[in-house]
C-alpha positions in Angstrom: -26.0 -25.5 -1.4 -26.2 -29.0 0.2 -29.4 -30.1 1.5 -29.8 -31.0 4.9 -30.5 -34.4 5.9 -34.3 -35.7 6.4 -34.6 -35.8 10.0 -37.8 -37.6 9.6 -35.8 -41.4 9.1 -36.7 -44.0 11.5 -34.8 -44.1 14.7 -31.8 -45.3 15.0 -31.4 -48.9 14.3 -29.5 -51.6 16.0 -25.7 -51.9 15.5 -26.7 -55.7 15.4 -29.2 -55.3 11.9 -26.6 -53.3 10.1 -23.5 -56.0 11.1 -26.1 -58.7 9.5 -26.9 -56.8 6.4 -23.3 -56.3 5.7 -22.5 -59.9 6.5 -25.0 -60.9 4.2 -23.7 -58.7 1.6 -19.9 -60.4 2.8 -21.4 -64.4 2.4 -23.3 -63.4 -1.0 -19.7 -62.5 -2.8 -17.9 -65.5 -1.1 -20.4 -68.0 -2.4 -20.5 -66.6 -5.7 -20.1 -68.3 -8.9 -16.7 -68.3 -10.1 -16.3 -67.1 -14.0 -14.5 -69.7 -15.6 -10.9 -68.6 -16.4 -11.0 -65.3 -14.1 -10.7 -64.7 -10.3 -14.2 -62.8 -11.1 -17.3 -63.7 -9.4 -20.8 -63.7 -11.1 -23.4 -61.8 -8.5 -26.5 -60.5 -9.2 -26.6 -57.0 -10.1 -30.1 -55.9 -9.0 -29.7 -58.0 -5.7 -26.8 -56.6 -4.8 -27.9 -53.2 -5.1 -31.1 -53.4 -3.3 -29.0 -54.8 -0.4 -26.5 -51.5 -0.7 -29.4 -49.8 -0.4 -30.6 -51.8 2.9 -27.7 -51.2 3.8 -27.9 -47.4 4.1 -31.2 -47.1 5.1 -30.0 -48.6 8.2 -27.1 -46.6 8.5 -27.7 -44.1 11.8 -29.4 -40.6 11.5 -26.1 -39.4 13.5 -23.6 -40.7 10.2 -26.1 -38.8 8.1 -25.9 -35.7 9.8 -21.9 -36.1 10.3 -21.9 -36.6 6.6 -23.7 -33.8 6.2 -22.1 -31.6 8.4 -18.2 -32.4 7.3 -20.0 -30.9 3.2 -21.2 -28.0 4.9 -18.0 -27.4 7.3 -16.0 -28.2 3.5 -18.7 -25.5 2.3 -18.0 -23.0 5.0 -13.6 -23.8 4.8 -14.1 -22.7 0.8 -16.1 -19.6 1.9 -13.9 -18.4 4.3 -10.4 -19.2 2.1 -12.6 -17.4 -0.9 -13.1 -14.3 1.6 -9.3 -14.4 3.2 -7.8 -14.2 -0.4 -10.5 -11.4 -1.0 -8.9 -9.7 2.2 -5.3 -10.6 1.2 -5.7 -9.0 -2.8 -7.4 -6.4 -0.9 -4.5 -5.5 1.7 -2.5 -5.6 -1.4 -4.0 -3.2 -3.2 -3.9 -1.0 0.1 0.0 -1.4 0.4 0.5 -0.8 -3.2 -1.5 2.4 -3.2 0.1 3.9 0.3 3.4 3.0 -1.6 2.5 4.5 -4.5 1.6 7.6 -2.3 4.7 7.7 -0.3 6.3 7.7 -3.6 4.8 10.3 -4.8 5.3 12.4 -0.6 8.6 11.8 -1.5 8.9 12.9 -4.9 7.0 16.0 -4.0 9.6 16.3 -0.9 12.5 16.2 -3.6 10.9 18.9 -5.9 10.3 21.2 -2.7 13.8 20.9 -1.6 15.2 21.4 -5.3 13.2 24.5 -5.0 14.1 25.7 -1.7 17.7 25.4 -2.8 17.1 27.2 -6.1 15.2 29.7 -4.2 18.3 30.2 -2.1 21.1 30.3 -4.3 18.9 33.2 -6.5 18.8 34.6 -2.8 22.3 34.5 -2.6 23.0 35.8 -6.1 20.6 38.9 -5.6 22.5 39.8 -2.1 25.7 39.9 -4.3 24.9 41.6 -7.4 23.0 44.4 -4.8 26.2 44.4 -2.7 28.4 45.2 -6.0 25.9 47.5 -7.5 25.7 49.8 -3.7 30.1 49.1 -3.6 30.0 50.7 -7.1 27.8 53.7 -6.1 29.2 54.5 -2.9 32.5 54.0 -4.6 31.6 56.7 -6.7 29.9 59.0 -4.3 33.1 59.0 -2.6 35.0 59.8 -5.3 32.7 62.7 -5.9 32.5 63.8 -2.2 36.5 63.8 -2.0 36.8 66.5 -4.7 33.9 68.5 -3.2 35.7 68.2 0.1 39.4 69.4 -1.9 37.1 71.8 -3.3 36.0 72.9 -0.5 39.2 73.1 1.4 40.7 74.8 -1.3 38.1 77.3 -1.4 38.5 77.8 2.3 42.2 78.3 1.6 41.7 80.7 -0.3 39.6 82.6 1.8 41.8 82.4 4.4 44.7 83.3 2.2 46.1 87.1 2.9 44.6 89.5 0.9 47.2 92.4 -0.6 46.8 95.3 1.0 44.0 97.7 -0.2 45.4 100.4 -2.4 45.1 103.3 -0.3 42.4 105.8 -1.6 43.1 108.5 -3.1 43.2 112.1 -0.9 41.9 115.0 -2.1 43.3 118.3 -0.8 
């Protein structure tokens, strides 16, 4: 994590020292020595630094804590595109799954509809083998009742039928 800045600096100083310190720094590198056969200038390395360093210990608190604050906003911006693509992979994930599960709705759908229609067309089949089977039986119990009924009427015919006369019994004198 960065570090906050030290609030405990000196005040702020004047926009007038910091212009001279960096003017300094300006003059030192135009008045350097040349090196011979180079557009390079010979300065003095430690001297140079201190003054860099002069240099931003004058710079104002508020560029220190701007500084500052654009890591930690850069900080927060990584945090927050880290937890968006943790939300996105998640939402993913989510969509895959209720896809997978409508999938599967649907395939379970399909099965119960193959099954109603199986269950129907042994429906079906049972209606017409029972019609067939009762056709063949009734068929028969007609055929059965139609000679009981000519054996009725015959017999009723007969009944009916004239008799011969009675032979006449015999007298007895």
């Amino acid at each position: 994590m960065i570090d906050q800045p030290d609030h405990s600096a000196p005040s702020s100083p004047t926009p007038g020292r910091l212009a001279e310190l960096l003017e300094d720094l300006i003059t030192e590198i135009e008045n350097a020595r040349a090196v011979p056969l180079s557009s390079n200038v010979m300065v003095s390395q430690e001297e140079i630094l201190d003054r860099l360093h002069e240099v931003m210990d004058e710079l104002p608190e508020e560029l220190r804590s701007a500084r500052w604050m654009v890591r930690e906003r850069e900080s927060y911006i990584a945090r927050t595109n880290e937890r968006a693509q943790e939300l996105v992979n998640k939402a993913k994930a989510e969509s895959q799954r209720l896809v997978s599960e409508n999938y599967i709705v649907q395939e379970a759908v399909e099965e119960a509809n193959t099954l109603v229609r199986n269950a129907e067309n042994e429906a079906r089949r049972i209606r017409l083998e029972s019609e067939d089977y009762a056709e063949r039986h009734l068929s028969e119990a007609e055929t059965v009742l139609g000679e009981l009924y000519r054996y009725v009427t015959e017999a009723r015919a007969e009944l009916h039928q004239s008799l011969p006369p009675a032979p006449e019994p015999p007298v007895l004198e």
